[in-house]
C-alpha positions as CSV (number, residue, x, y, z in Angstrom):
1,X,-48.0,-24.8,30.4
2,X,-51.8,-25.3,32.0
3,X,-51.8,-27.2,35.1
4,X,-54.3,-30.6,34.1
5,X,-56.4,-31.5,37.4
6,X,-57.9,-34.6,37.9
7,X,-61.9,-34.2,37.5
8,X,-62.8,-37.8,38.4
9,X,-65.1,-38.1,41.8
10,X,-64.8,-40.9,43.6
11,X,-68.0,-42.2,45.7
12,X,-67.5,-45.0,48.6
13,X,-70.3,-46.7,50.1
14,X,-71.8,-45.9,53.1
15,X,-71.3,-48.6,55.8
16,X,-72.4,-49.1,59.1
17,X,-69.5,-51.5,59.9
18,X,-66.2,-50.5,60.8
19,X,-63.7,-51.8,58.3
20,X,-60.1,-53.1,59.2
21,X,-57.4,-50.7,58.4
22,X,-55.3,-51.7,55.5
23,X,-51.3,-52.2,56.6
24,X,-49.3,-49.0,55.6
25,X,-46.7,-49.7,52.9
26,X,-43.1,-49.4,54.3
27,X,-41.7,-45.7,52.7
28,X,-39.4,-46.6,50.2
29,X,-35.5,-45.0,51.3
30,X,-34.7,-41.5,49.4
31,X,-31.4,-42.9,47.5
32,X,-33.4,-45.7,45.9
33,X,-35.5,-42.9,43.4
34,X,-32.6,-41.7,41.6
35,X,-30.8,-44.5,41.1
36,X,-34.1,-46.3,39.9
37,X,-34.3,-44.0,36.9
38,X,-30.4,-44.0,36.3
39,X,-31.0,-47.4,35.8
40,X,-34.5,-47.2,34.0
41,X,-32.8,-45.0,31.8
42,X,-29.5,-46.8,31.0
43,X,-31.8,-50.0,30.5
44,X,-34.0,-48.0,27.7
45,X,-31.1,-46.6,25.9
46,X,-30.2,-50.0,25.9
47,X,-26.4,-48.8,27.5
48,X,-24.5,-50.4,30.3
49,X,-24.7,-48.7,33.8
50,X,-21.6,-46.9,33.5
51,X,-23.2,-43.9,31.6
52,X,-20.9,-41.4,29.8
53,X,-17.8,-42.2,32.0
54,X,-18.1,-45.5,30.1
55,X,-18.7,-44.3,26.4
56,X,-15.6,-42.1,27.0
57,X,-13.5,-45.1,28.1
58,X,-15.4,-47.3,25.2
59,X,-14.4,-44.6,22.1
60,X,-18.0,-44.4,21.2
61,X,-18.5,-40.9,22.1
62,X,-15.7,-39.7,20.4
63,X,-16.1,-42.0,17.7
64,X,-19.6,-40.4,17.1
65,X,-18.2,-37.1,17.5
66,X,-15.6,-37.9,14.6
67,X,-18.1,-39.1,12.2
68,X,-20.7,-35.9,13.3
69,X,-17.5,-33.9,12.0
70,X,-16.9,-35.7,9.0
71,X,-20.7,-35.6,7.6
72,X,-20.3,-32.2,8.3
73,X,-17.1,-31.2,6.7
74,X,-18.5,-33.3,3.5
75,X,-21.8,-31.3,3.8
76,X,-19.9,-28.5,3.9
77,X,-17.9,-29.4,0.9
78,X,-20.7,-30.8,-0.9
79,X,-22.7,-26.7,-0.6
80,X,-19.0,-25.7,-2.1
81,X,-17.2,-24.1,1.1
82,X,-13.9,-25.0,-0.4
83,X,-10.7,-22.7,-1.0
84,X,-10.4,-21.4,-4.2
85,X,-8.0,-18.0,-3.8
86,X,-6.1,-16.6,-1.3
87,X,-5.6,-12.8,-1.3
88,X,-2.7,-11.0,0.6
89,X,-2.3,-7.4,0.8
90,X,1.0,-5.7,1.9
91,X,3.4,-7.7,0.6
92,X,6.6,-6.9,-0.4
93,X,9.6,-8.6,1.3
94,X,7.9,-11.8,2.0
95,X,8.1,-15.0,0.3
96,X,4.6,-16.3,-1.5
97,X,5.9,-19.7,-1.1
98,X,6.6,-18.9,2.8
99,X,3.2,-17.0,3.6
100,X,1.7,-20.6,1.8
101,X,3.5,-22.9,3.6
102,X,2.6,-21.0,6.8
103,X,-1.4,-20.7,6.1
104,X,-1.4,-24.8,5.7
105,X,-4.0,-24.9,3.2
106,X,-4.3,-25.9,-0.2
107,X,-6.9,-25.2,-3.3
108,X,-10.2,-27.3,-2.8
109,X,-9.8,-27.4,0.8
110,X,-12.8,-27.5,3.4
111,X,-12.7,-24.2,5.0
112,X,-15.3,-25.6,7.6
113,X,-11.9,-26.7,9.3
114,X,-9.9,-23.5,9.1
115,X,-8.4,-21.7,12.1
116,X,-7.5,-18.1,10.8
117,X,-6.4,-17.5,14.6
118,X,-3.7,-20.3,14.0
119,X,-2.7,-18.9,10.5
120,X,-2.5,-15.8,12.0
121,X,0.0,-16.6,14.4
122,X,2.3,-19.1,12.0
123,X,2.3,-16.0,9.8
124,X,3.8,-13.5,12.3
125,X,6.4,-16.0,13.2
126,X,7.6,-14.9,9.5
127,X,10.6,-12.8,10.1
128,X,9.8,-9.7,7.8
129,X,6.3,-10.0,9.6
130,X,5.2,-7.5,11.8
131,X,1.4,-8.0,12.3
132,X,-1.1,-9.8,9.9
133,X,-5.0,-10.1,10.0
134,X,-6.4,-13.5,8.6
135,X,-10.0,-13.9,7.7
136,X,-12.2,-16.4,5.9
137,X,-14.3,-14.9,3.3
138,X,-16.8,-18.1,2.5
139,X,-17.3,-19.3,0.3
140,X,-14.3,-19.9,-1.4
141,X,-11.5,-17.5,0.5
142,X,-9.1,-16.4,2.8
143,X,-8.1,-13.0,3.0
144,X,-4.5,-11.9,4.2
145,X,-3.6,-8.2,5.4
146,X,0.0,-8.4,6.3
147,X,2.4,-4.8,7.9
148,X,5.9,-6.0,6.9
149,X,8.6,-4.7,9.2
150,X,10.8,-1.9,8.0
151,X,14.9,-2.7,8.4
152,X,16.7,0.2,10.1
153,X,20.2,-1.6,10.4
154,X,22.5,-4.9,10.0
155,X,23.9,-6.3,12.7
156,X,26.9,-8.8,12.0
157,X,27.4,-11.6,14.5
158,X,30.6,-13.2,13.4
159,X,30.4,-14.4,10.1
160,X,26.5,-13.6,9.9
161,X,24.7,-10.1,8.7
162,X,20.9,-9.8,9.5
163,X,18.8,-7.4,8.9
164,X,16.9,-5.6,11.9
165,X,13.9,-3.4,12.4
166,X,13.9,-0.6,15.4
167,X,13.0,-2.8,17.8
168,X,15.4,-5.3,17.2
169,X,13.6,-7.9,15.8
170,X,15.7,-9.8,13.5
171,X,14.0,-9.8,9.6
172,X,15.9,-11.9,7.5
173,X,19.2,-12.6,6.3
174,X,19.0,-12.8,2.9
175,X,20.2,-10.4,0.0
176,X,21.8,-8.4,2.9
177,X,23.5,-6.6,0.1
178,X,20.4,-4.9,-1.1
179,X,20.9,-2.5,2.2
180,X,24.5,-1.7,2.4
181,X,23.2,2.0,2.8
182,X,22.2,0.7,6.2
183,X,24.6,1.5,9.2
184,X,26.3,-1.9,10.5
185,X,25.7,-2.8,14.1
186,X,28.0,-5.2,16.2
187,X,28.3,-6.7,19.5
188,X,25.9,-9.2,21.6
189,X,22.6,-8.1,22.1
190,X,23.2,-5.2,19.9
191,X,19.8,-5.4,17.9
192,X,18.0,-5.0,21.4
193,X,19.4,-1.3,21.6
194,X,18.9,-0.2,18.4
195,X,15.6,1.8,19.0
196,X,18.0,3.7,21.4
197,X,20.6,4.7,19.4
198,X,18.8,5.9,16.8
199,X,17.0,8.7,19.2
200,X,20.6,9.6,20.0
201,X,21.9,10.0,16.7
202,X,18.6,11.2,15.0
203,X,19.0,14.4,17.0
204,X,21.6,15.6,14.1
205,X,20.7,14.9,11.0
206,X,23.8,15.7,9.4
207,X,25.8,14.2,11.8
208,X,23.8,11.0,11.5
209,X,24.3,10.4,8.0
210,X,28.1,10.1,8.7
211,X,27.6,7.3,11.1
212,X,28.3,4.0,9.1
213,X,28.3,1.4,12.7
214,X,28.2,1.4,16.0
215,X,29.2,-1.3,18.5
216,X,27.4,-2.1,22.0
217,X,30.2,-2.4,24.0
218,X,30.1,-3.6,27.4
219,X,26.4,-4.2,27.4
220,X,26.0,-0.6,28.5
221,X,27.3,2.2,25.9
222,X,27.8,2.7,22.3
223,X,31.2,3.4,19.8
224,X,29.9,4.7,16.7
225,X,32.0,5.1,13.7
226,X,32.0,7.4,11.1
227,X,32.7,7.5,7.5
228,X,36.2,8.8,7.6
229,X,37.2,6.4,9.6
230,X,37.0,8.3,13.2
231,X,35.4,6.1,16.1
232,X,33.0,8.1,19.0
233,X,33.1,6.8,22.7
234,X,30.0,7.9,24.0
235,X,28.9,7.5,27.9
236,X,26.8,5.2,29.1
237,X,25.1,7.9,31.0
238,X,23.4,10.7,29.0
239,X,24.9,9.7,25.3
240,X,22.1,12.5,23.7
241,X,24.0,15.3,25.7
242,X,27.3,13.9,24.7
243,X,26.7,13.4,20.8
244,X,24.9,16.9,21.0
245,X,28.2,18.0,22.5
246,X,30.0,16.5,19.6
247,X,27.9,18.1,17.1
248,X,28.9,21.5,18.5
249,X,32.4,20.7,18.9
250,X,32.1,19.7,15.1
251,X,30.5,22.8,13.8
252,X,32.3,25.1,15.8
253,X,36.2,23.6,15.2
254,X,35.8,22.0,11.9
255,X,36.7,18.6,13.9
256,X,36.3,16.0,11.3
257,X,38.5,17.5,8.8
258,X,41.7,17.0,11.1
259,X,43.8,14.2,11.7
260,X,41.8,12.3,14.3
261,X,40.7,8.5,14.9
262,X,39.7,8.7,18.3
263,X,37.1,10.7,20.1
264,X,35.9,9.7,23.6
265,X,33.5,11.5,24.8
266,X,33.0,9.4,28.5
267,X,34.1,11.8,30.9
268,X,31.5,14.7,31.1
269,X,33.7,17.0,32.1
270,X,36.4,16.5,29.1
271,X,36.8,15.3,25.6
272,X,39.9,13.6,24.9
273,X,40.9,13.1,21.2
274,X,43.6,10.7,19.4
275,X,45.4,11.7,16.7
276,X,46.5,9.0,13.1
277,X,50.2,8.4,13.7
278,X,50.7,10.4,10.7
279,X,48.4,13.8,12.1
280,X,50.6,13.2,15.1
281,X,54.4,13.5,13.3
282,X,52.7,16.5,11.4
283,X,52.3,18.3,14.6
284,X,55.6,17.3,16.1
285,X,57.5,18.1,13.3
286,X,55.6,21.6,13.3
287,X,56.0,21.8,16.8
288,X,60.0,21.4,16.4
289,X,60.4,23.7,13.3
290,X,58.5,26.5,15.8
C-alpha cells in the first residue's frame, strides 16, 4: 500500500512583532487511548461495554452461532447432501441392524453433521469388530470397511459360553453352537492367555487336534485335555519344551492308547502318570498272575 503524503504548503505572515506563545495542551495519559476506542467501538456496534465476555454470558453469541449452523445444515440439505445408502464391506458375523444402530443415522439425513470418527469408534465397540474405516462419500453416502475378528476358542464362565479371538477379546455369545469344533477354555482370565497357548500347542499339529479344553489354573499354567479323556499338567515355566516332551513321549511309547487319565508334566526332571481305576486292576491283576 503507497504511503499518501500531505502536499499542502502552509505560508505564515511575516511579522515584525513578537507573538505570545499559545499555552501547551496538557498530554493526554497513555491508558485513556485504548479504552477510548473500546468504548468508541462498543458505542458504534451499538453493544454494552462488556464486549464478548458479555455476549457469552447474554446467549447471543451462541445463539448466533446455532442459527449460522442451522442455515447451513438447511443449505446443505437444500444442494442435496443428504444420506441415501450406506455400503459396508466385510461383513459376515455382524448384525445390519447393530452396525445401524451404531452409525446413528437415518435415510435423508444432513451429512453436513456427520462425524465418521465417532461412527468409527461406536462400530469397533461391536464385539465381532476388529477395526473398521468410516468415510463420507458426498453426496449421498457413507462408506463402511469393516475386519471382523476371527474366533479361535470358547471360554465358559459358569453357566456362560463366549466366543473369543487370539487375543482374547470376547466376540459374541450367540449361536455358540455353530463352533463346537472349537476347543473350550475355562478359568478366570482365561481368554487373556489364549494367544499363548496356542503357540504351545500349535507346535504339533497332530497333537493339537486332540486337545478339546484347557483350564488356566492358578493364574499361571495350563491343564489341557484331550479327546479321550486324558488331562495334561503342564509347567508354568517353559510349557513349549514340556508339550514337545509329550509329543515324543507319545510317538515313541504309543502313550495315549493306554489306560491313563493323568499326565503331569510339572517337574522338569520327571513325568508322572495316573492310571483309570480300571488300567490300574488290569496291571495288578497281571502283576499277581506273574
Amino acid at each position: 500500500m503507497r504511503s499518501i503524503k500531505s502536499t499542502k504548503k502552509t505560508t505564515a505572515k511575516k511579522t515584525t512583532s513578537r507573538k505570545k506563545a499559545a499555552p501547551r495542551r496538557k498530554k493526554q495519559a497513555s491508558w485513556k487511548k485504548p479504552v477510548f476506542i473500546g468504548l468508541t467501538v462498543a458505542t458504534l456496534l451499538g453493544l454494552p461495554a462488556g464486549g464478548t465476555a458479555y455476549l457469552w454470558s447474554q446467549g447471543i453469541i451462541q445463539d448466533h452461532i446455532e442459527r449460522v449452523e442451522k442455515a447451513s445444515l438447511h443449505a446443505s440439505m437444500q444442494a442435496g447432501f443428504v444420506l441415501d445408502e450406506v455400503f459396508v464391506h466385510g461383513r459376515k458375523e455382524t448384525s445390519g441392524a447393530d452396525i445401524l444402530a451404531a452409525l446413528a443415522v437415518e435415510r435423508g439425513q444432513a451429512l453436513i453433521n456427520f462425524d465418521p470418527e465417532d461412527a468409527r469408534k461406536r462400530i469397533e465397540a461391536l464385539g465381532w469388530i476388529e477395526k473398521a474405516s468410516v468415510e463420507r462419500k458426498l453426496p449421498n453416502n457413507i462408506v463402511i470397511r469393516l475386519t471382523e475378528r476371527i474366533p479361535v476358542a470358547i471360554w465358559q464362565s459358569g453357566d456362560r459360553y463366549v466366543l473369543v479371538d487370539k487375543s482374547g477379546a470376547e466376540i459374541s455369545t450367540g449361536d455358540v453352537g455353530r463352533y463346537t469344533h472349537l476347543k473350550v477354555l475355562t478359568g478366570e482370565d482365561a481368554p487373556q492367555h489364549t494367544l499363548d497357548l496356542l503357540r504351545i500347542i500349535d507346535q504339533t499339529p497332530e497333537l493339537q487336534k486332540r486337545v478339546i479344553g484347557a483350564a488356566w489354573v492358578g493364574d499361571r499354567r495350563w491343564t489341557l485335555h484331550l479327546d479321550n479323556k486324558v488331562s495334561v499338567r503342564l509347567p508354568a515355566e517353559n510349557p513349549h519344551q514340556a508339550w514337545r516332551k509329550l509329543a515324543v513321549m507319545i510317538q515313541d511309547h504309543d502313550l495315549l492308547s493306554r489306560d491313563i487319565e493323568l499326565i503331569d508334566l510339572r517337574q522338569p526332571d520327571r513325568t508322572i502318570i495316573r492310571m483309570t481305576g480300571s488300567g490300574a486292576k488290569r496291571l495288578l491283576g497281571s502283576e499277581e498272575n506273574a
